[in-house]
PADO-383650 format. One record per residue (C-alpha): x, y, z; residue in three letters. Coordinates in Angstrom, 3 decimals. Layout:
<nodes>
+----------+----------+----------+------+
!        u !        v !        w ! code !
+----------+----------+----------+------+
!        X !        Y !        Z !  ALA !
...
+----------+----------+----------+------+
</nodes>
This chain:
<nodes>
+----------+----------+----------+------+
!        u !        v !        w ! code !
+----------+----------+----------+------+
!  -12.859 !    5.882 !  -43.452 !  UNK !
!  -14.489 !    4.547 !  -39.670 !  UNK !
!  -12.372 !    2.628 !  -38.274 !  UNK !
!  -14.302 !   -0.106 !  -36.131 !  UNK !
!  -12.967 !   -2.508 !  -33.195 !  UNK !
!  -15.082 !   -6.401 !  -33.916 !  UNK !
!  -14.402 !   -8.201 !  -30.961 !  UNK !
!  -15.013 !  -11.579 !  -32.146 !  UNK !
!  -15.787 !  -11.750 !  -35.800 !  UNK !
!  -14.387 !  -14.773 !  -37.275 !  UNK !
!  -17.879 !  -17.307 !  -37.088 !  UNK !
!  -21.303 !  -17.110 !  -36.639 !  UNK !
!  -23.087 !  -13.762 !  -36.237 !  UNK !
!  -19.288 !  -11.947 !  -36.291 !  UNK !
!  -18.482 !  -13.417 !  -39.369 !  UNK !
!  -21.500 !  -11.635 !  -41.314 !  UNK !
!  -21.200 !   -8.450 !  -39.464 !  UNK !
!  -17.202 !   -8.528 !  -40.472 !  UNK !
!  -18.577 !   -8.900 !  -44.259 !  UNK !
!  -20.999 !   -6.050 !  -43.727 !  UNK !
!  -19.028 !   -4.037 !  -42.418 !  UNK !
!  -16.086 !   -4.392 !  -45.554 !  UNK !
!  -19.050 !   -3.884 !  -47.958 !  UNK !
!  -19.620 !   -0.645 !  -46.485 !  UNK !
!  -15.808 !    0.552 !  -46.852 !  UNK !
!  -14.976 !    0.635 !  -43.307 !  UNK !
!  -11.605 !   -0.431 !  -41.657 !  UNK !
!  -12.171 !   -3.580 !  -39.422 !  UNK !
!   -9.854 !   -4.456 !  -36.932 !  UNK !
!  -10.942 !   -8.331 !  -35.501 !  UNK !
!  -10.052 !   -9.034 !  -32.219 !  UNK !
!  -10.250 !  -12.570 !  -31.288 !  UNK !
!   -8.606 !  -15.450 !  -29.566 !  UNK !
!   -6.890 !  -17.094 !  -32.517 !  UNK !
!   -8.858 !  -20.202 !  -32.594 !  UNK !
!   -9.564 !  -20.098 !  -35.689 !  UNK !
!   -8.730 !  -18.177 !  -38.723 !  UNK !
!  -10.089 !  -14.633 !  -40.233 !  UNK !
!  -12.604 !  -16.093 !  -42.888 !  UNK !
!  -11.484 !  -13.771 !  -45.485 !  UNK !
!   -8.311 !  -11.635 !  -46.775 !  UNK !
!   -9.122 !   -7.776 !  -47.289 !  UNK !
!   -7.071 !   -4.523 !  -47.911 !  UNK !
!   -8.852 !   -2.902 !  -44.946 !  UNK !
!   -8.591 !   -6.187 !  -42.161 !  UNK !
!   -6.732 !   -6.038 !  -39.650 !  UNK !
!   -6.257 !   -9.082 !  -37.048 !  UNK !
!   -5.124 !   -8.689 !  -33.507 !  UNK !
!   -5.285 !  -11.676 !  -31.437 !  UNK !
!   -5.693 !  -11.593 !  -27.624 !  UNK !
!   -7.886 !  -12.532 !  -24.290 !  UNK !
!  -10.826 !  -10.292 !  -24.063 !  UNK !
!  -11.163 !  -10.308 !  -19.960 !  UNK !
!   -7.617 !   -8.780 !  -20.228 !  UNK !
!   -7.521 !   -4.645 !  -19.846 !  UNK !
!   -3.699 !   -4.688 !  -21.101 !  UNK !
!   -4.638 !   -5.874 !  -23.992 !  UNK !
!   -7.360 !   -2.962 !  -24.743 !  UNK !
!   -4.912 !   -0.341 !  -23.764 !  UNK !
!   -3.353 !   -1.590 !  -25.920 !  UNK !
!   -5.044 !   -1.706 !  -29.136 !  UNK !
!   -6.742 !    1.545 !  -28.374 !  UNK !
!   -3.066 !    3.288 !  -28.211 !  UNK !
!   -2.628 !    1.522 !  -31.350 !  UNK !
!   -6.183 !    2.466 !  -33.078 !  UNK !
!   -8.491 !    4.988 !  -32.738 !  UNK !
!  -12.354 !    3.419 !  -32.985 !  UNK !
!  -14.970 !    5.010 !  -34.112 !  UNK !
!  -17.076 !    1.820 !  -32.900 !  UNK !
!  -16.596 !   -1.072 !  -30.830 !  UNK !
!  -18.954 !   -4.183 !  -31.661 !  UNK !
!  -18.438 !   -6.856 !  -29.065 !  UNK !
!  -20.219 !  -10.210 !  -30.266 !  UNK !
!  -18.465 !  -12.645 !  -27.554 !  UNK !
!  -19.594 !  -11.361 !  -24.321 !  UNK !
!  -21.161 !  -14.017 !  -22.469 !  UNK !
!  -20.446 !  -12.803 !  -19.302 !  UNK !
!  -20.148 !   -9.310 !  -17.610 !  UNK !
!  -16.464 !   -9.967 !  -17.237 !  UNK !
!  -15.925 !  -10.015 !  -20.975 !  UNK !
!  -17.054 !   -6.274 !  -20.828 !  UNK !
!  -15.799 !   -5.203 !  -17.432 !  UNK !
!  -12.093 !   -5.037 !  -18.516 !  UNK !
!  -12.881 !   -3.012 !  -21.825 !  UNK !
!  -14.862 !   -0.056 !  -19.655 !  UNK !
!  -11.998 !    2.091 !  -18.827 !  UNK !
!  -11.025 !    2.538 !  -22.470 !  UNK !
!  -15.016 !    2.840 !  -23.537 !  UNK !
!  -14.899 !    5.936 !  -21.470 !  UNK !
!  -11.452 !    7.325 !  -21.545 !  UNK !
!  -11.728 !    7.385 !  -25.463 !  UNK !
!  -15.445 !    7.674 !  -25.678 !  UNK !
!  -16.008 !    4.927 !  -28.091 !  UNK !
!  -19.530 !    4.004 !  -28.738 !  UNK !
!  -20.053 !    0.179 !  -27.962 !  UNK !
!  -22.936 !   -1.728 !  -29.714 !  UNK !
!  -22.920 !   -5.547 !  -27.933 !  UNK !
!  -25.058 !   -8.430 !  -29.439 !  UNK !
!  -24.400 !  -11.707 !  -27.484 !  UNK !
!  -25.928 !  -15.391 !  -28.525 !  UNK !
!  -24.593 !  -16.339 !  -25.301 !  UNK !
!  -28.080 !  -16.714 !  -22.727 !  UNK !
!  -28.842 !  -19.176 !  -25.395 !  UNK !
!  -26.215 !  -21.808 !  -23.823 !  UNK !
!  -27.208 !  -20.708 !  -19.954 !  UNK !
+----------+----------+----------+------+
</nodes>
């Protein structure tokens, strides 16, 4: 079973990638802010909650985890990717990043 870091994932476009990515039997960890709630209860959810500018917190999780995937759907800004770098190539975790976020610029 994948295991695959969702940075966001608890509304909009996170949400149905989240659901997607349960229907296809892989192990989701979410990794959000905690302002609001995982929108569903599975076996193979996991929730850690956290700021995603901070690099502790990625060391972290990726001592905790190992990704097969990273899928970052909160970065509006290049800061919200700069502190997750060292651990994208330490580990060499492929990152796929879709962003709504020039919409609101």
């Amino acid at each position: 079973m994948k295991t695959i870091l969702l940075i966001g994932g608890t509304r909009f476009v996170g949400r149905a990638i989240l659901e997607q990515l349960l229907q296809s039997n892989m192990k989701v960890v979410v990794y959000h802010r905690g302002h609001h709630p995982l929108p569903l209860e599975h076996p193979d959810l996991y929730e850690e909650l956290g700021d995603c500018r901070s690099p502790l917190n990625y060391h972290t999780l990726f001592k905790k985890y190992k990704f097969d995937l990273i899928v970052h759907t909160i970065a509006y800004h290049p800061d919200d990717l700069k502190s997750l770098l060292p651990d994208i190539k330490k580990y060499k975790t492929p990152i796929i990043v879709i962003s709504t976020g020039q919409v609101y610029i």
